[in-house]
C-alpha positions in Angstrom: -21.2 -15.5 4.7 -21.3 -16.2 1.1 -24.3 -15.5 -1.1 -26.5 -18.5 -1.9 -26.3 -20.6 -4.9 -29.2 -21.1 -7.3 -30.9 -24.0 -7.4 -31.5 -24.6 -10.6 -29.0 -26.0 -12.8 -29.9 -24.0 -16.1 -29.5 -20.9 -13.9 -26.3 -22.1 -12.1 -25.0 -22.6 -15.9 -25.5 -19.0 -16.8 -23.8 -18.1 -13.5 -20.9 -19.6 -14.5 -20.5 -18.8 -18.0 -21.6 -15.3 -17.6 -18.6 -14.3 -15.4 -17.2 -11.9 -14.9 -21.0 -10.2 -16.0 -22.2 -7.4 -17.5 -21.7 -4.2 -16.5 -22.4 -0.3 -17.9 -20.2 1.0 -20.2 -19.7 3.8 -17.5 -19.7 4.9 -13.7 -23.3 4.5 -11.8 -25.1 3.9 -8.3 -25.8 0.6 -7.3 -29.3 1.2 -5.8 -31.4 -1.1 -3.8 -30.1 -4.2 -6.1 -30.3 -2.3 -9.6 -28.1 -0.3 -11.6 -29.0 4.0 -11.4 -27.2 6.7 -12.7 -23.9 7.9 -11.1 -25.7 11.6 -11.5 -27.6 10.8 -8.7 -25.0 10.2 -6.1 -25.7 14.3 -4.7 -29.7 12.5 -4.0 -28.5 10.2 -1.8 -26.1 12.8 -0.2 -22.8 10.5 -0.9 -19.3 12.0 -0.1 -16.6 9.8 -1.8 -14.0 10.6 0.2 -15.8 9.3 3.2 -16.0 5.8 2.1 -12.8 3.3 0.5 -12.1 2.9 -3.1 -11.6 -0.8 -3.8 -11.0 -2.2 -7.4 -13.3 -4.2 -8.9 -11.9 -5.9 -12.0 -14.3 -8.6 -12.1 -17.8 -9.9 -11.2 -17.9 -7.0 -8.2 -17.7 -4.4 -10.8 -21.6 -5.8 -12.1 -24.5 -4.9 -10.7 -25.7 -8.3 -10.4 -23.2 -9.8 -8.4 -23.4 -7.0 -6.4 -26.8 -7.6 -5.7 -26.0 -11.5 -4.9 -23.6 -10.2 -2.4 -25.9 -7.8 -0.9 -29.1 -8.2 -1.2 -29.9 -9.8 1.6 -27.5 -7.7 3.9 -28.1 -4.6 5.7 -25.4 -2.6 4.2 -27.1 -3.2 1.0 -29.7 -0.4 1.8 -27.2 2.0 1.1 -26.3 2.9 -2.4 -22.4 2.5 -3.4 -21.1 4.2 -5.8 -19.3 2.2 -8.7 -17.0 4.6 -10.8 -14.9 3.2 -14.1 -11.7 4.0 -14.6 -8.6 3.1 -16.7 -6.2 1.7 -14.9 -2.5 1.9 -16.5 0.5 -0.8 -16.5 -2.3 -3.6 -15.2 -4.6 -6.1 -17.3 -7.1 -8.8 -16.1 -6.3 -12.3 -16.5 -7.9 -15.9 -15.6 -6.7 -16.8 -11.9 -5.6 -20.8 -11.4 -9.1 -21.0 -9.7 -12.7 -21.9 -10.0 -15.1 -20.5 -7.9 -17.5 -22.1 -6.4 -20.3 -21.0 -8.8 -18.6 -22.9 -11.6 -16.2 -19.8 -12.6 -12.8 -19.1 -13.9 -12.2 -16.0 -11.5 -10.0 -13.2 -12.3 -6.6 -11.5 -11.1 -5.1 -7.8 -11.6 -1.8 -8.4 -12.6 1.0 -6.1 -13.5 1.5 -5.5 -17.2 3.6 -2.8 -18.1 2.4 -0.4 -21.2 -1.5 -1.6 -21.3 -4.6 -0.1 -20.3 -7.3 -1.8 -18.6 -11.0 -0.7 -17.8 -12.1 -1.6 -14.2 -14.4 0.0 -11.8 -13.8 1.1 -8.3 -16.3 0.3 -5.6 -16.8 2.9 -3.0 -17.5 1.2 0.1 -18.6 2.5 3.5 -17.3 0.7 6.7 -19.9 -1.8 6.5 -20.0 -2.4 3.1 -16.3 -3.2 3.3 -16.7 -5.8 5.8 -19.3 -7.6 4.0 -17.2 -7.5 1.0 -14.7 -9.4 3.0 -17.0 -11.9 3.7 -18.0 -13.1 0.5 -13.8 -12.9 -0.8 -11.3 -13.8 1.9 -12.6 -16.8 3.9 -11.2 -20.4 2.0 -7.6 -18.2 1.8 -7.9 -18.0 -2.0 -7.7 -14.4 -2.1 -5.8 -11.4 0.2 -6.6 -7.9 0.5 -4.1 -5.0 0.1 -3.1 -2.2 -2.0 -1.6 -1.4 -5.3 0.4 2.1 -6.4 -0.4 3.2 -10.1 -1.7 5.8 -12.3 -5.3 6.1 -13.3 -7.4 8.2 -14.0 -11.9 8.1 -14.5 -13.0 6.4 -17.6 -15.9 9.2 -17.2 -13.9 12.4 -16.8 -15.2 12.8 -12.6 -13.0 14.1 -10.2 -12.5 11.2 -7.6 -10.7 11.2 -4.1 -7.1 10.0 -4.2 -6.4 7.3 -1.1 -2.8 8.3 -0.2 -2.3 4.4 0.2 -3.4 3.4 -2.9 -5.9 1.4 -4.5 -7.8 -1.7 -2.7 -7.6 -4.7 -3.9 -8.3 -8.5 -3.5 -5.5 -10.6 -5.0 -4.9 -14.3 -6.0 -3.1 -16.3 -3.7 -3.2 -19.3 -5.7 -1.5 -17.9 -8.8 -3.0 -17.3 -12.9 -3.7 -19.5 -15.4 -1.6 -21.0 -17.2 -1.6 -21.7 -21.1 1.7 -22.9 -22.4 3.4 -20.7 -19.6 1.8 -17.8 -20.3 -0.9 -15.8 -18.6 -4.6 -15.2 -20.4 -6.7 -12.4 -20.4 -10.5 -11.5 -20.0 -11.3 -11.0 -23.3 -14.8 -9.0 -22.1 -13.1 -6.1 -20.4 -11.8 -3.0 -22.9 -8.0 -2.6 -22.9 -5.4 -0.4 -24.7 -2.3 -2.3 -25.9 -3.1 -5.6 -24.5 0.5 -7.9 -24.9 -1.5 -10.9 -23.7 -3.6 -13.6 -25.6 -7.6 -13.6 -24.3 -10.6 -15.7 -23.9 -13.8 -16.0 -23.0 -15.2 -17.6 -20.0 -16.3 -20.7 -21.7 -13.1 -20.6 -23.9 -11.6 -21.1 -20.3 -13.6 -23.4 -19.1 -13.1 -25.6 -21.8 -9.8 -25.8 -21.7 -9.5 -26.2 -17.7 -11.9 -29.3 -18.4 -10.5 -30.3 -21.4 -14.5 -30.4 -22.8 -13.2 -30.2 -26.7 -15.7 -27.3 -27.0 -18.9 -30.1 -26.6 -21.3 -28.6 -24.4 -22.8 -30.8 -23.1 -19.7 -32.3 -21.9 -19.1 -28.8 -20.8 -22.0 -28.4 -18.8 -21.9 -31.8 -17.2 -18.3 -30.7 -15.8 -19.0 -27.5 -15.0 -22.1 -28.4 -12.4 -19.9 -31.0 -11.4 -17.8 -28.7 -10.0 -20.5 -26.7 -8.3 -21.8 -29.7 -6.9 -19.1 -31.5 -5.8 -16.2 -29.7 -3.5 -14.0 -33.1 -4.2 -13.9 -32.6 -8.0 -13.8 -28.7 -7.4 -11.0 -28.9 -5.0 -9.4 -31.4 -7.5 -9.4 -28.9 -10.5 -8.2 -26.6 -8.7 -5.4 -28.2 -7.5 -4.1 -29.4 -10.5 -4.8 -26.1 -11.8 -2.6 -24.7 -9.2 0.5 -26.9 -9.5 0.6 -25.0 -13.2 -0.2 -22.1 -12.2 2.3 -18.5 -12.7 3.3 -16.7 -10.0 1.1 -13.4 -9.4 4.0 -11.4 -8.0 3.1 -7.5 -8.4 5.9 -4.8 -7.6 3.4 -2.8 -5.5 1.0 -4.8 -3.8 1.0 -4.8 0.1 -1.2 -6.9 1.9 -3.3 -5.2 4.7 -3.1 -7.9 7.7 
């Protein structure tokens, strides 16, 4: 089940220009629907390795989507651990798709020789599950694993999975601008080969706005509002789209 949407429209607005969110500049406990520090994962008597390590690369990696997600679930009484890395040979880029907040979402693709900072969401059984239920139903998005190097942003020692990294991918394709991919200008990265934007540089240009927000905003709750004009966006979003091929990624039926 999917996490409910504001009713207000100035607060649907932030929603979807605030994607993907902020987040701490390092590795911490999601607590009880707040943010805590990752020093106090021996309190709550968490062992890593007995939970699954699953990239977050875009709004899961903030504690306030997080705590859209689940809030009002019972796995969201126990803390998860959210640890930042640097992830090497991948970036983050816009994904042919808005979500249904309003959103440009994102996609981990492959790019070799850059450096991107994401987190890693350690989830227990539960948790897992309910994080499948707010990002697989629609088809939009698979779940699998990836193979590459990384190492923590924060110096920890953290448990390697011997099949990899968890992910949710695209299955729609990225963005594209003048057949090339573009990156999420709000996440840090280390030799970055791609051009970036913001998420209401993206937004204009997948509405074709001309930067007036007003126009802007009258499109974007159009798209929350409607699933016609959504579904239409989308679609002609995805007959453009690149392919989001990645030489590792195995999908976990």
């Amino acid at each position: 089940m999917p996490w409910e949407l504001p009713r207000d429209q100035s607060a649907r607005l932030r929603i979807a220009k605030g994607y993907p969110f902020e987040a701490p500049n390092s590795s911490y406990l999601f607590v009880d629907g707040e943010a805590e520090p990752f020093s106090d994962i021996q309190k709550y008597g968490i062992l890593l390795k007995e939970r699954k390590a699953v990239i977050a690369h875009g709004s899961n990696r903030a504690p306030e989507q997080l705590a859209r997600k689940f809030a009002s679930h019972s796995s969201g009484k126990e803390p998860i651990p959210v640890t930042a890395i640097w992830l090497s040979d991948h970036d983050v880029v816009y994904s042919a798709h808005v979500a249904r907040y309003g959103s440009v979402a994102a996609e981990l693709i492959y790019s070799p020789g850059t450096e991107v900072q994401i987190f890693l969401t350690w989830l227990t059984e539960t948790q897992l599950k309910r994080m499948h239920e707010t990002e697989l139903p629609g088809g939009h998005y698979s779940y699998g694993h990836i193979s590459s190097s990384w190492v923590s942003a924060d110096g920890l020692e953290l448990p390697i999975d011997p099949l990899g990294l968890a992910v949710y991918r695209s299955s729609i394709g990225m963005l594209n601008y003048n057949g090339n991919p573009v990156a999420i200008s709000s996440l840090p990265t280390r030799n970055r080969s791609h051009l970036a934007w913001s998420q209401e540089q993206a937004l204009n240009y997948i509405h074709d706005a001309g930067d007036l927000e007003a126009e802007l905003d009258k499109a974007i709750l159009r798209t929350i509002e409607s699933d016609l004009y959504r579904t239409q966006v989308v679609n002609k979003l995805r007959k453009q789209s690149l392919d989001v091929f990645h030489p590792t990624y195995a999908i976990v039926e």
